[in-house]
N, C-alpha and C positions, 0 to 999 in steps of 0.2 A: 207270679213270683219272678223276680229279676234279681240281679248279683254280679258279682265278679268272679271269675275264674273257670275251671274245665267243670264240665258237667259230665255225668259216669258216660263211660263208650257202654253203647252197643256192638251185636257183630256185626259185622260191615260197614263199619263208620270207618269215613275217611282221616288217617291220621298223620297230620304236617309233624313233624320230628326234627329239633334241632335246625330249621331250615334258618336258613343264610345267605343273602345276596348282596351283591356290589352290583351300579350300576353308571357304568361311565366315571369312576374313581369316587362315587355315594355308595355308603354302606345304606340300605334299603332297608332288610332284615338283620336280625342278630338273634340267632339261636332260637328261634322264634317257634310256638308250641302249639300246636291248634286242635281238637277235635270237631269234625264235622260229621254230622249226624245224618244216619240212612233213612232213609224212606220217608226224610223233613227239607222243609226249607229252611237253608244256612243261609242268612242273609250279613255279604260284608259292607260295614261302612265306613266311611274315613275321608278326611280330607283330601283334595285333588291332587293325585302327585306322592301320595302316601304308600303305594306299593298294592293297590287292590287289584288292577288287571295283570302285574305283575305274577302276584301270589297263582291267580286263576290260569295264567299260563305254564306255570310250573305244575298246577293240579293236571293240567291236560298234556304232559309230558313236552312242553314244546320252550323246556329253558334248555338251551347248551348246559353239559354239566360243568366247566369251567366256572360258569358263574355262578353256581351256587354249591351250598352242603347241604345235608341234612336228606329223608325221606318221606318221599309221598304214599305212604300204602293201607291197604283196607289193613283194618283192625285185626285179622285173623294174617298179619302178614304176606297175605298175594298185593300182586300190580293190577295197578290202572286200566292198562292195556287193553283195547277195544270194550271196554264200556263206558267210554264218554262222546256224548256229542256237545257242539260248545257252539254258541250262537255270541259271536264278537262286536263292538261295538262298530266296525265298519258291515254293511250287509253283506257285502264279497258276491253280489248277484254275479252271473256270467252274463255280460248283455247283448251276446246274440242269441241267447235262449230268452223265453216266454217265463211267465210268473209259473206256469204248471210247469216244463220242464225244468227249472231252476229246482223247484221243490223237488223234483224226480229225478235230479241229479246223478242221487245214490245207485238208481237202479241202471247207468248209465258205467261207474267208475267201478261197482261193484256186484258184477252181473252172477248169478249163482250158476253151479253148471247145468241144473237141471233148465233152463232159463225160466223160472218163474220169477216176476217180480218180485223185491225186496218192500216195495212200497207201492201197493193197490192205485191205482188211478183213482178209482171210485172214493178212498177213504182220503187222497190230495186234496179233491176237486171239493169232496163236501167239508175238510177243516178249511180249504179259501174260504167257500161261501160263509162257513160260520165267522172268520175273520174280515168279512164281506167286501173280500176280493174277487166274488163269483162271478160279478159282469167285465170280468178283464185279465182271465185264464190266459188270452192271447199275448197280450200288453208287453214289449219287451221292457226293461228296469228303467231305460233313459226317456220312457213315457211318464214314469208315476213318480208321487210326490215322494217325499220323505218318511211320511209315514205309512204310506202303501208299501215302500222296499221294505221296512223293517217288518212290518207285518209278511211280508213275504219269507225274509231272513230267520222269523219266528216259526213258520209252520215249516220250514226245512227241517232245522233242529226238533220240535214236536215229531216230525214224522220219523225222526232217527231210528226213535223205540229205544234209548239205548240208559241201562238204571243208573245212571249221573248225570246230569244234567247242568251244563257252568252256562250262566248267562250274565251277558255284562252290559248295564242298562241297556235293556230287550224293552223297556216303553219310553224311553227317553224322546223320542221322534213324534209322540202320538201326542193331541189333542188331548184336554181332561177328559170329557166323557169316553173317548174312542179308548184309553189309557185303562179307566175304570173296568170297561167289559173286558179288554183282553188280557187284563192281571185277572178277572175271574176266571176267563177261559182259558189262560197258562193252568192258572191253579187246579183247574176241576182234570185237566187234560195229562198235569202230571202227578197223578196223587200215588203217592207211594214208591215214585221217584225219589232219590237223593240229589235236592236241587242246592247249588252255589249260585248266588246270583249276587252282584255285586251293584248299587245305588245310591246316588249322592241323596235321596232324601229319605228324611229319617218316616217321614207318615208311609210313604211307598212300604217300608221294611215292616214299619207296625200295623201295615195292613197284611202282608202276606207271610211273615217269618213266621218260623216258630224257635228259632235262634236268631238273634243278632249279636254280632258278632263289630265291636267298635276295635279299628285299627287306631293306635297311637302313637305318629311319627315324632320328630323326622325320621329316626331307625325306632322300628317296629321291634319290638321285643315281646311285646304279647296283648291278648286283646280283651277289653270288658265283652262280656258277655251278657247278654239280656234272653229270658226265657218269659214273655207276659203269659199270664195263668189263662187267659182265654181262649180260642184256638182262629186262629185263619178261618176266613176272609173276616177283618175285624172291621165292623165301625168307627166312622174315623172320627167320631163324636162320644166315644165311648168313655168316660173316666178315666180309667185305667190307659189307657190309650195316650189322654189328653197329657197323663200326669209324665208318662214314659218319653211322650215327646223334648219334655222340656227337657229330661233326664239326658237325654240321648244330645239334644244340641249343646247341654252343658260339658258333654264328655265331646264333641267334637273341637269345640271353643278352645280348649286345651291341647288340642293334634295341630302339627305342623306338617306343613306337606311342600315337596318341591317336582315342579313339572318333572316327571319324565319323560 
């Protein structure tokens, strides 16, 4: 089933409120209304320049309040605050660290006092391997390709542990095939996470969402929503699927976007 408009909150859905941005004298947003749903994947779409990495950095508390109005908070009214990890579209590797202490960063900048680690070595070393980064644990970032970083970039964020989860094209770097396994293995890896994840294509979103979410510039004021009745990881030959795509490029055809 798909439609326009908010779908009922749960508790602990993320809920955007009146939010509002200017950026560099561009009104971006305007009053703009969002529910994002817990323990699902929120997938945003929208033309390039439309305000989608924008919005994801406001979710992860990292807009100056000058530039914007409005509220980010769980449904039940608390903050954000230490429950999100956010995997950005540049990979931010450290490159005199190795691909394993890159991912063990965390236990590095935030050491407990008891000193046990925050993130097992054991449980780094076997999400590489399954991301099949396991013969090059060593490898500092200015070794590997493109899609080796982001797959690196990936299993940081995965090791977070943290129940929000903002990802902003996280397969964008990868190969079709290498793309297909690791949107399954994002998937199976955070189930019952509250995932944001932002994507310029619309099959990507109707493979993994169970919300999408269409931004319609130039100022966003609010957004079609799409729920398909099947569930994630969808065939991307599936009917329903096939029909939602057209659906979905017909609502972006309509969005106007300007670089930011």
């Amino acid at each position: 089933m798909h439609g326009q408009g908010s779908l009922p909150s749960k508790k602990q859905d993320i809920v955007v409120k009146n939010f509002s941005l200017t950026y560099e004298n561009r009104q971006v947003f305007s009053d703009f209304n969002l529910n994002l749903h817990s323990g699902k994947w929120n997938v945003l779409l929208g033309r390039s320049g439309v305000g989608k990495s924008s919005l994801l950095k406001a979710i992860a508390g990292l807009l100056s309040t000058p530039s914007f109005e409005g509220s980010i908070k769980r449904n039940n009214n608390t903050h954000l605050d230490g429950q999100i990890s956010w995997m950005t579209q540049d990979d931010l590797l450290l490159p005199w660290l190795s691909i394993l202490d890159n991912v063990l960063i965390r236990n590095r900048l935030c050491s407990p006092r008891n000193s046990t680690p925050l993130i097992k070595k054991e449980d780094a070393m076997n999400l590489l391997e399954q991301l099949g980064l396991g013969e090059s644990l060593d490898q500092k970032p200015d070794t590997l390709s493109g899609g080796m970083r982001q797959r690196t970039a990936l299993a940081r964020t995965l090791l977070e542990n943290r129940p929000i989860v903002l990802l902003d094209e996280p397969f964008s770097a990868l190969d079709a095939i290498t793309r297909s396994e690791m949107q399954e293995l994002t998937y199976k890896y955070l189930k019952n996470k509250t995932v944001v994840m932002i994507t310029h294509d619309p099959l990507e979103a109707l493979r993994l969402a169970h919300f999408i979410f269409v931004l319609i510039g130039p100022v966003v004021c609010n957004a079609r929503s799409f729920s398909p009745e099947s569930s994630p990881i969808r065939n991307l030959n599936d009917p329903e699927v096939i029909d939602l795509y057209d659906v979905l490029i017909s609502e972006l055809s309509m969005s106007k976007g300007d670089e930011l």
